[in-house]
PALOMAR-535383 format. One record per residue (C-alpha): residue in three letters; x, y, z. Coordinates in pm, whole numbers, plus 50000, padded with zeros to 5 digits. Example, Ala and Ser with C-alpha at 12.3 -4.5 7.8 and 13.67 -1.06 7.14 Angstrom:
// PALOMAR-535383
residu->Ala&east->51230&north->49550&up->50780
residu->Ser&east->51367&north->49894&up->50714
//
This chain:
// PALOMAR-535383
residu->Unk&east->34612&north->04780&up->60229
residu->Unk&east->34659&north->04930&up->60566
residu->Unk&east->34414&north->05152&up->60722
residu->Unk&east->34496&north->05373&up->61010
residu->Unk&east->34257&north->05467&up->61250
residu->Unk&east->34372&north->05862&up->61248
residu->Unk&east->34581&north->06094&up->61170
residu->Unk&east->34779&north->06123&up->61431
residu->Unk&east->34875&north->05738&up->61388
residu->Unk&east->34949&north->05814&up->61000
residu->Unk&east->35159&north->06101&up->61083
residu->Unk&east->35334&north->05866&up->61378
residu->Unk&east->35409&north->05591&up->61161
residu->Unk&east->35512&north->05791&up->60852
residu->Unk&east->35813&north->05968&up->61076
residu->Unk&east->35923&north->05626&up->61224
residu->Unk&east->35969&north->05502&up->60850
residu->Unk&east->36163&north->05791&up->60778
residu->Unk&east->36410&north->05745&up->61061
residu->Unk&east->36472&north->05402&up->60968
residu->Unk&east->36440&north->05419&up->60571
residu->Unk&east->36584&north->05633&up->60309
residu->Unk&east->36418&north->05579&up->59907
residu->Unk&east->36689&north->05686&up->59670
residu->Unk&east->36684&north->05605&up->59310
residu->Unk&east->37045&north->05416&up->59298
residu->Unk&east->37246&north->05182&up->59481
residu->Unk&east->37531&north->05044&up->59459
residu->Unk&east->37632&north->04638&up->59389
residu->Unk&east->37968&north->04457&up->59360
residu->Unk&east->37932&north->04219&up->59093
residu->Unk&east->38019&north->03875&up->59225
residu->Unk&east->38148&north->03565&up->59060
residu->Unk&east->37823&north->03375&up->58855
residu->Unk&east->37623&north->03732&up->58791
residu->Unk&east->37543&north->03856&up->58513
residu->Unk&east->37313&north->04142&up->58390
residu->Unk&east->37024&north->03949&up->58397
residu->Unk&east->37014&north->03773&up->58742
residu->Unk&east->37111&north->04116&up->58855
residu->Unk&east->36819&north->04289&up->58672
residu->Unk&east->36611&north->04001&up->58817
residu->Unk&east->36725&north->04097&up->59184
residu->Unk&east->36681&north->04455&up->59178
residu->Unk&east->36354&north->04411&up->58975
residu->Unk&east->36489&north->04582&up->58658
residu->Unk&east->36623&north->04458&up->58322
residu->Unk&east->36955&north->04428&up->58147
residu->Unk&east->36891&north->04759&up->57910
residu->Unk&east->36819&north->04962&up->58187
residu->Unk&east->37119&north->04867&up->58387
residu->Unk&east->37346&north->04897&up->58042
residu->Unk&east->37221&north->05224&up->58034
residu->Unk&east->37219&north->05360&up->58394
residu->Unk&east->37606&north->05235&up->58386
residu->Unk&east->37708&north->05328&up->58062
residu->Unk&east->37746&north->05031&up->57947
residu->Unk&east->37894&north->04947&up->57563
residu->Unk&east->37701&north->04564&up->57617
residu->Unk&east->37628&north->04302&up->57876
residu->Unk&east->37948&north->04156&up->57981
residu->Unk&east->38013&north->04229&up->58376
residu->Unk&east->38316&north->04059&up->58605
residu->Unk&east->38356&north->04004&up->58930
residu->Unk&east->38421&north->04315&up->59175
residu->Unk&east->38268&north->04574&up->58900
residu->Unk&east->38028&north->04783&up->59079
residu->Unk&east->37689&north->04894&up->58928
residu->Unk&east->37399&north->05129&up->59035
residu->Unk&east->37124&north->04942&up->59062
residu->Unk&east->36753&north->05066&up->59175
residu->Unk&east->36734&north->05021&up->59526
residu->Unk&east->36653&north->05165&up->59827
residu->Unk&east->36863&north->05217&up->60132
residu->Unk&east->36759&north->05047&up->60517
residu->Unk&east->36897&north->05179&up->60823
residu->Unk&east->36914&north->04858&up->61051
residu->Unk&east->36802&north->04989&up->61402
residu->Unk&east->36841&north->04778&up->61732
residu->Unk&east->36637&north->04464&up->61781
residu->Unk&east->36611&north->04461&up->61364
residu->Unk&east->36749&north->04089&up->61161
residu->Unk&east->36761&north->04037&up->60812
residu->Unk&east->36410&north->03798&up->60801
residu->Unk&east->36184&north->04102&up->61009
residu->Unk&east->36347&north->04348&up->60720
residu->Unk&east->36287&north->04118&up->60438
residu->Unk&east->35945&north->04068&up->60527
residu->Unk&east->35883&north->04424&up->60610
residu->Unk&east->35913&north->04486&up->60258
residu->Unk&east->35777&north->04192&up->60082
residu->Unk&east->36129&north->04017&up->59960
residu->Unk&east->36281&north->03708&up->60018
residu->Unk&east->36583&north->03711&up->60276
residu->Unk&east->36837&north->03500&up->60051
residu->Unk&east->36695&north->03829&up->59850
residu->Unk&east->36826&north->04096&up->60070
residu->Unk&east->37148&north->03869&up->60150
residu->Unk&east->37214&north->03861&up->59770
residu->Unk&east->37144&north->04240&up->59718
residu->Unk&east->37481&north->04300&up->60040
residu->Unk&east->37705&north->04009&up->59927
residu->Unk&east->37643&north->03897&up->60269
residu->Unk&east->37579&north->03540&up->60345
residu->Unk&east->37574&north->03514&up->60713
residu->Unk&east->37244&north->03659&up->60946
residu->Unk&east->37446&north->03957&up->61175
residu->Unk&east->37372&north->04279&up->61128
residu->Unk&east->37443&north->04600&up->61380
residu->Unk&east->37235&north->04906&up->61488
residu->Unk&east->37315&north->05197&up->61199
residu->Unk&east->37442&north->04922&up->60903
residu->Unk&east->37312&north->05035&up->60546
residu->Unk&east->37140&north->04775&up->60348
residu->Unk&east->37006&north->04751&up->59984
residu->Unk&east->36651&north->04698&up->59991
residu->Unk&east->36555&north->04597&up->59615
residu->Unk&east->36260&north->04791&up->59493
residu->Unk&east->36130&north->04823&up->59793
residu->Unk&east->35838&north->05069&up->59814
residu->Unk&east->35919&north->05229&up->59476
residu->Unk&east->35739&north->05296&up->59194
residu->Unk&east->35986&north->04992&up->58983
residu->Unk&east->35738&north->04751&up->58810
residu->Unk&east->35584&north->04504&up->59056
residu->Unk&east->35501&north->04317&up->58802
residu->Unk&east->35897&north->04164&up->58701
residu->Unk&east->35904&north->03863&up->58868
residu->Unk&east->36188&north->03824&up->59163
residu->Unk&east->36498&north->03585&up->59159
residu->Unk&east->36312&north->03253&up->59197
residu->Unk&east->36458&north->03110&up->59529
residu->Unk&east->36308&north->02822&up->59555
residu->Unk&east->36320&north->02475&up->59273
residu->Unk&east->36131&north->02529&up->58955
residu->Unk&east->35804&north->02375&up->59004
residu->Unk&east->35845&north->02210&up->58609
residu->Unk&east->35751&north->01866&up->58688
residu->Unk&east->35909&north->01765&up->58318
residu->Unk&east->36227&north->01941&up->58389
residu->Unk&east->36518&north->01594&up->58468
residu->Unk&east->36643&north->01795&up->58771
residu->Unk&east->36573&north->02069&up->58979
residu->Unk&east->36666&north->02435&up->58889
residu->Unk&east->36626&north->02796&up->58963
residu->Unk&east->36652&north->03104&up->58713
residu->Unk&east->36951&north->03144&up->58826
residu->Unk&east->37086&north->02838&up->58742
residu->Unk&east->36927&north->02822&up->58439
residu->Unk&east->37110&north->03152&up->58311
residu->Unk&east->37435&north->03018&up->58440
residu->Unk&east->37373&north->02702&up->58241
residu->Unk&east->37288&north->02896&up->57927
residu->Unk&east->37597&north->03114&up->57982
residu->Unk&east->37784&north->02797&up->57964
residu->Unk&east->37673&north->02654&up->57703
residu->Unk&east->37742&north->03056&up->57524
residu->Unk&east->38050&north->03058&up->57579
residu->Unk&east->38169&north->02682&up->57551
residu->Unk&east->37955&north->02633&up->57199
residu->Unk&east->37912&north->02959&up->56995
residu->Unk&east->37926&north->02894&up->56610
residu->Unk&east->37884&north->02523&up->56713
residu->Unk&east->37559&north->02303&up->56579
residu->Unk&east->37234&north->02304&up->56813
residu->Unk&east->37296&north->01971&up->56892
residu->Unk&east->37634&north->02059&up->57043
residu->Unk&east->37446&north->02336&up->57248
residu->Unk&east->37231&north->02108&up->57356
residu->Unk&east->37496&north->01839&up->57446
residu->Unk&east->37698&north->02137&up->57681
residu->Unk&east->37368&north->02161&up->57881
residu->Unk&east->37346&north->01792&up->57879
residu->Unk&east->37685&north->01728&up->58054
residu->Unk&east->37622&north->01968&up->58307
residu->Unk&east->37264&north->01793&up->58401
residu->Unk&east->37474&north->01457&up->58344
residu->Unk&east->37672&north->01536&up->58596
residu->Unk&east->37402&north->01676&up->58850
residu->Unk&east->37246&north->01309&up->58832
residu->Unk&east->37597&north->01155&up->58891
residu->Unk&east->37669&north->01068&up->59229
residu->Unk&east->38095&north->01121&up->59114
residu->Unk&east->38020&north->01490&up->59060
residu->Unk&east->37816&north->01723&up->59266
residu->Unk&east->37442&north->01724&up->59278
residu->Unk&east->37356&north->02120&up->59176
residu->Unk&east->37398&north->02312&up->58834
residu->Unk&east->37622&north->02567&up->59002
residu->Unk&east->37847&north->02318&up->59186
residu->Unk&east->37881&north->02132&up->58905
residu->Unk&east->37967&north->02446&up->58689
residu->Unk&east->38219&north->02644&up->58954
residu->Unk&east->38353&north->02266&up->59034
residu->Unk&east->38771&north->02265&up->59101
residu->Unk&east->39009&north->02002&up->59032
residu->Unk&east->39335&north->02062&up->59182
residu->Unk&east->39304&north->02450&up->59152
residu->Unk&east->39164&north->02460&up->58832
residu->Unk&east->38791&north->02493&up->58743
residu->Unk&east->38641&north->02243&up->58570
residu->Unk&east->38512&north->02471&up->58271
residu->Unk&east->38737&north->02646&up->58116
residu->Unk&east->38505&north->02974&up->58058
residu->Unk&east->38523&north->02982&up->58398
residu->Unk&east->38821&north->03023&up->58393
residu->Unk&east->38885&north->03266&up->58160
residu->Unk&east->38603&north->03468&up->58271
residu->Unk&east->38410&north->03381&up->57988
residu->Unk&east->38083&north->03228&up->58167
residu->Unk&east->37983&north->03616&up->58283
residu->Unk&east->37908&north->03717&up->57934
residu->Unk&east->37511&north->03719&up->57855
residu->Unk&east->37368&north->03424&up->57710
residu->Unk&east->37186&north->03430&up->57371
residu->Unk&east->36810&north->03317&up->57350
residu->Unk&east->36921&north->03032&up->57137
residu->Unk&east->37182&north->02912&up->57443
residu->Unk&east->36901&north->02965&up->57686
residu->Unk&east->36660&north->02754&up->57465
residu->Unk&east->36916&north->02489&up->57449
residu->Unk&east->36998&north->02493&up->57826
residu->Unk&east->36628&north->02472&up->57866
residu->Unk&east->36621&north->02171&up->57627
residu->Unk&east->36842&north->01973&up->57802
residu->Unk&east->36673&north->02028&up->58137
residu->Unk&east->36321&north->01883&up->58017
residu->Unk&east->36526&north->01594&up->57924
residu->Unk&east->36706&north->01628&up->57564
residu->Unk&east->37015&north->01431&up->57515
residu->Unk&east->37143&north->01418&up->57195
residu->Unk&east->37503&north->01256&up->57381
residu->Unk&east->37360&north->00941&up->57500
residu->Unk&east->37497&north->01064&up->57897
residu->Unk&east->37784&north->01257&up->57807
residu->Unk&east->37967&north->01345&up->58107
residu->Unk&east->38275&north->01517&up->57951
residu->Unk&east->38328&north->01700&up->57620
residu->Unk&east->38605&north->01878&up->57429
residu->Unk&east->38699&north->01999&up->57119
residu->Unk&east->38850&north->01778&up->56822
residu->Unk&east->39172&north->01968&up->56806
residu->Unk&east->39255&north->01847&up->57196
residu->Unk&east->39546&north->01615&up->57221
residu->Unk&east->39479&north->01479&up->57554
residu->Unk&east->39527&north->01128&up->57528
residu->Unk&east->39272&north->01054&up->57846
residu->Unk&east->39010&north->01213&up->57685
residu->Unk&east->39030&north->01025&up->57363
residu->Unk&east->39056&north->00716&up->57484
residu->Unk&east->38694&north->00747&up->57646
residu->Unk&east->38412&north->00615&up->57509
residu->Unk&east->38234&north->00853&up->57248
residu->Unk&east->37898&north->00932&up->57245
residu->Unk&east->37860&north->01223&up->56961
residu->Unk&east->38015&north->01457&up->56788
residu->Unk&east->37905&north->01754&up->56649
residu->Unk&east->38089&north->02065&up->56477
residu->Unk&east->38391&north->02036&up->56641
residu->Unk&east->38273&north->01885&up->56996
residu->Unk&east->38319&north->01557&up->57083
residu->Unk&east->38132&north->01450&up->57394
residu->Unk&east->38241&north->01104&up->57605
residu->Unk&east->38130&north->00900&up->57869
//
């Protein structure tokens, strides 16, 4: 806790924090493509039921370019400010405060307004920030974040609803198959938003499908796979059994499950 040695240095330092920051009680944040209410709530320090009801929302789906008012508080950048000194000033991370503007370079100019999240409010310290840094789960198979976890689980949602755990499980496990493969590339999200001539790889992708919430069942299955379940014997493709491509067929199969079918 800071201590000032009078009053005339509080009053001083309380009127240059004015000048440069402004506490409000809502923000706002364009939804971009991999968010979902969750990861958001994580960022801003808040949860999904609080941001369904501060937006009027009718349930947890979100899409890319929908803006949201989100608890944060507003920063004036002033000259000889960058985003690490403002970050630090208020105890976030700066892939944080990048994530919060949709901006993903490091220039910023004198009088730009930037969402600070939960900065100096009253919000709950005690809801733990987007992890930006690999889980420290020394039995997970490969390294993660949350976010990539609730992408994974969103996945595995929206590719196996209705289907047997097993098949949940096996979604998740072609994703971390593929992480380990040197022929695909070597993080959950690459591997997810991956393109092959202009399409994406996953087809709720796609269709938009991969921003709906995940259920706890998807997110226990995602988190299966991770510490190492494979019920596909490395699966590195699936589909499902009323597919008529030929290709995938003819590849070696691994399991099946509901109506999945998972191949080497």
């Amino acid at each position: 806790m800071l201590k000032f040695k009078s009053i005339g240095t509080l009053l001083v330092g309380v009127s240059l924090s004015l000048f440069a920051f402004t506490p409000v009680q809502a923000a706002s944040y364009k939804v971009t493509q991999g968010d979902s209410l969750f990861t958001i709530g994580k960022l801003f320090y808040t949860n999904s039921n609080d941001l369904m009801k501060n937006n009027n929302l009718k349930n947890s789906n979100v899409y890319p370019g929908q803006t949201l008012n989100v608890p944060a508080d507003i920063y004036t950048v002033k000259n000889g400010d960058s985003l690490y000194f403002i970050a630090k000033k208020y105890g976030i991370t700066t892939d944080q405060l990048k994530k919060a503007n949709d901006k993903w370079d490091n220039t910023i100019y004198s009088g730009q307004k930037l969402n600070v999240p939960a900065a100096n409010t009253s919000y709950d310290n005690n809801v733990q920030a987007v992890s930006t840094t690999k889980n420290s789960n020394t039995n997970s198979v490969i390294s993660y974040n949350n976010n990539d976890l609730d992408l994974l689980a969103r996945l595995v949602m929206s590719e196996s609803q209705g289907q047997p755990y097993k098949a949940e499980v096996g979604v998740a496990a072609v994703v971390v198959n593929r992480v380990k493969s040197s022929e695909f590339p070597n993080s959950i999200s690459s591997v997810i938003y991956q393109k092959s001539d202009n399409y994406y790889q996953f087809t709720p992708v796609q269709n938009g499908w991969i921003n709906k919430a995940a259920s706890d069942e998807a997110k226990k299955a995602a988190l299966d796979a991770l510490q190492g379940y494979d019920p596909t014997n490395g699966a590195i493709y699936y589909f499902d059994d009323s597919a008529t491509n030929s290709w995938l067929w003819s590849r070696p199969i691994t399991l099946r499950s509901g109506k999945m079918v998972f191949t080497h």
